[in-house]
N, C-alpha and C positions, 0 to 999 in steps of 0.2 A: 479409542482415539489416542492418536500422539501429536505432542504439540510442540515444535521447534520454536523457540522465541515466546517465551513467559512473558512479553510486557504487555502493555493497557489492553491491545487485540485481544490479544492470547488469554488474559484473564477473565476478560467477556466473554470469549468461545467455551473455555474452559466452566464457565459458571454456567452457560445455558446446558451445555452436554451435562453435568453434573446433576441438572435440575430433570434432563429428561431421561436420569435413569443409566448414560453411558460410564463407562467406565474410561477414566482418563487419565493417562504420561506425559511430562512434560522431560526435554532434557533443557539443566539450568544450569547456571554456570556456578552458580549455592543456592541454598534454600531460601525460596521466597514464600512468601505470604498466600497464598491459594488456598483454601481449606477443601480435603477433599482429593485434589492432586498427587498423584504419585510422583515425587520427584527423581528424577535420573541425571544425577553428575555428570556434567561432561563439556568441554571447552569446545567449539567449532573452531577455533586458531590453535589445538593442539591436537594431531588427529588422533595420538595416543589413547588418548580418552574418550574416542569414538568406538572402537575395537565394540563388539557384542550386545550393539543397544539391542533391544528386545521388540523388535518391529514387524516380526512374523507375519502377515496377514492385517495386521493394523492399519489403519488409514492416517496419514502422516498431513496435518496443517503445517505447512516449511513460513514460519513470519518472521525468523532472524535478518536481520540487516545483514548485507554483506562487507566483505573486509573493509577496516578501513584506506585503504589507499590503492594503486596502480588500477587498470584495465581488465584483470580480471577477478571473478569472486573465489579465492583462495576458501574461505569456508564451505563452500559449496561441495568445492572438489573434496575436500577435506571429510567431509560428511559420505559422500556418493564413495570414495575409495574404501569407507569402513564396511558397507551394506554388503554382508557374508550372501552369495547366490541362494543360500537355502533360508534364508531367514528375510526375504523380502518382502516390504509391506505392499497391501492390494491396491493404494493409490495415495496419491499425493496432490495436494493443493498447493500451489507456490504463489504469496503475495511477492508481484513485482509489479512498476510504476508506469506511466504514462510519458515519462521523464523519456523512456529508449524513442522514442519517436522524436525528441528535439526540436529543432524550432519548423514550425511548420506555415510559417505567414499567418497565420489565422485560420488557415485553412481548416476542414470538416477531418475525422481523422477516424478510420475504422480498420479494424483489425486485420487488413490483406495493406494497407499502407506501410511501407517499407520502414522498420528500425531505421533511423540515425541520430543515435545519445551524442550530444555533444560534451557534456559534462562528462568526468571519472567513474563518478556517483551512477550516471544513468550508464555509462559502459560497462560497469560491472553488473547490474540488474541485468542485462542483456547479457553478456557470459553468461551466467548465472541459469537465465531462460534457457541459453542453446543446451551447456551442457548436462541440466537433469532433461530438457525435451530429447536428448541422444540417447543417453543412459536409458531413458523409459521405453522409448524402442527395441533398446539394445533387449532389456532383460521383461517385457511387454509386461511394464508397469504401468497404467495410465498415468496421464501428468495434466492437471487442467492451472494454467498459467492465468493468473488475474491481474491485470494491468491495473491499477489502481491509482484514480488521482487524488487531488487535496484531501484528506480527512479532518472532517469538523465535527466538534461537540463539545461539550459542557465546558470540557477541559482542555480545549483543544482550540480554542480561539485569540487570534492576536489581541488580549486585553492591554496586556502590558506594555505593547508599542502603541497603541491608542493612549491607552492614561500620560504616557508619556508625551504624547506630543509627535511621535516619529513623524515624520514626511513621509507622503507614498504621490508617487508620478499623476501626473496631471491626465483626469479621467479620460480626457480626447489621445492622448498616446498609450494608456495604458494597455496592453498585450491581454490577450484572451487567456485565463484563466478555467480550472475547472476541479469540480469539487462535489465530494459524496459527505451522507452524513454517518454517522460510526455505526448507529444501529442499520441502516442498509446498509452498510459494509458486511457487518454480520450475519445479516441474512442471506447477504449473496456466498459468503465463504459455506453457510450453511449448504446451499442448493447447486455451489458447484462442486461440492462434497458428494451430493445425492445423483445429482442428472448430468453433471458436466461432460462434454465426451472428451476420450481421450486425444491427448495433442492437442488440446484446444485452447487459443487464448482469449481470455474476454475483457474488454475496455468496460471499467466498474466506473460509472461518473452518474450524478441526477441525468445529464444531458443537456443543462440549463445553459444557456448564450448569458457569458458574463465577465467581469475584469478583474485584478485583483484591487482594486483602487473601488470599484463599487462593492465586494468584497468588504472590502476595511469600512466602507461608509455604513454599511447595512448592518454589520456588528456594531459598532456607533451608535447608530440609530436605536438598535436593539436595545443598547445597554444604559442608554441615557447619558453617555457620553460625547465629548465633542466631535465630529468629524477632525481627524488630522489633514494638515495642510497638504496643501500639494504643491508639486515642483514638478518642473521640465526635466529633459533629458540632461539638460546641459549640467544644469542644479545637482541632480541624482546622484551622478559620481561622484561626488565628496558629500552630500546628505543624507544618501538612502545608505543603509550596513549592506558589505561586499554581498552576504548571504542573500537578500531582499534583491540585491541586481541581479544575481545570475540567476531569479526565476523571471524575470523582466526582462529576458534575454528571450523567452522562448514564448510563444504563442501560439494558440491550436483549440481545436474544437473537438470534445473527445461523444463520437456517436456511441449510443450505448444499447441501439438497437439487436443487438446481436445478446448482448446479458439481457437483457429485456424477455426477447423470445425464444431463447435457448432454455434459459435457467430459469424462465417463467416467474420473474421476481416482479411483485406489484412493488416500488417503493412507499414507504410512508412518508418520505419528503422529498420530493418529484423537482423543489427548488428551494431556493437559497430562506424564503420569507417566512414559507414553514416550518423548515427547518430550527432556526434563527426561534421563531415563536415557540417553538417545541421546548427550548431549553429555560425560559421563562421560570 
């Protein structure tokens, strides 16, 4: 296995495949902490340093963020222009976001519903998707694309805007939200490693009807903290941080039928309360 993007994902993937025996590459941009890891130097913003990575027949997890700025993902390219014809890996798993879909009313949202990223951030996920789903055609690599929404766990929860006090929008306007938990996360990168077909993309969420404002309460609740206030629209622009509005911008319903009966993943936390009690 090879592993693009050594952070929190990548060190989880990285420690199950180790425990079961695989042999694991990561390329990092220095040497990080992973015991076990082979690490492979090399910069996705410098392609110089892409030239000869060792991916022959290897199965490739791609979890690097992409560039930081404009519409398209310049690392991506950057990566895909190094990959020598004779030394190509036998598939590739690409984490990308829920975000390419945009605002969608609320509406239900599955995988034949048409990209439209409104953000930078969600346009370049989507470069990103078209030009390894091209490439893998081109040179009949499979590519299985996982749409991925909110990720929560242990360490991954808005504590510190809670203890603070932050405002989050008044639960009757709050936009639909949607969210996985890290260990099914894991388990689905594992089984669209295994069973994914090629060209295929899968919408990764529990599937739960929920807000990001119940969200914030339910972590609260969990933690024995105060619910944080709420505010209206009007309030929001100068009270909620710029980052918290442009996910309040978008709302949609991410169906996950399709990972469900494709990749045949039972989740261990199917909703937000489980979840939530799981990290107790």
């Amino acid at each position: 296995m090879f592993i693009i993007g050594l952070g929190r994902l990548g060190k989880c993937l990285a420690r199950h495949l180790l425990a079961s025996g695989e042999q694991v590459m990561a390329l990092v941009r220095q040497e990080s902490e992973c015991t076990g890891v082979t690490m492979i130097l090399g910069d996705l913003d410098y392609p110089e340093t892409l030239v000869g990575l060792p991916l022959k027949n290897r199965r490739v997890y791609y979890f690097a963020p992409p560039s930081n700025s404009g519409v398209c993902d310049t690392r991506m390219r950057h990566w895909l222009a190094g990959l020598a014809p004779e030394h190509l890996p036998e598939k590739i798993v690409y984490i990308s976001t829920t975000g390419v879909y945009g605002d969608c009313q609320g509406r239900w949202v599955n995988e034949k519903t048409p990209p439209q990223p409104e953000t930078d951030r969600s346009k370049r996920r989507l470069d990103a998707e078209n030009v390894l789903r091209l490439w893998g055609m081109k040179n009949r690599v499979p590519i299985v694309v996982l749409r991925v929404s909110g990720i929560y766990g242990i360490d991954r929860l808005p504590v510190e805007s809670i203890r603070n006090g932050c405002p989050v929008l008044r639960i009757e306007e709050a936009p639909f939200s949607n969210r996985i938990h890290e260990d099914d996360l894991l388990q689905v990168c594992l089984a669209a490693m295994d069973c994914g077909l090629a060209g295929a993309i899968y919408n990764v969420s529990d599937g739960q009807q929920t807000n990001m404002t119940d969200y914030f309460f339910a972590v609260a609740d969990a933690l024995g903290l105060p619910r944080p206030p709420e505010v209206g629209r009007i309030d929001a622009e100068s009270q909620i941080s710029p980052a918290m509005r442009s996910y309040l911008k978008e709302s949609r319903r991410i169906d996950n039928r399709k990972m469900l009966n494709e990749l045949r993943v039972v989740l261990r936390y199917p909703d937000l309360s489980q979840g939530l009690a799981a990290l107790k």
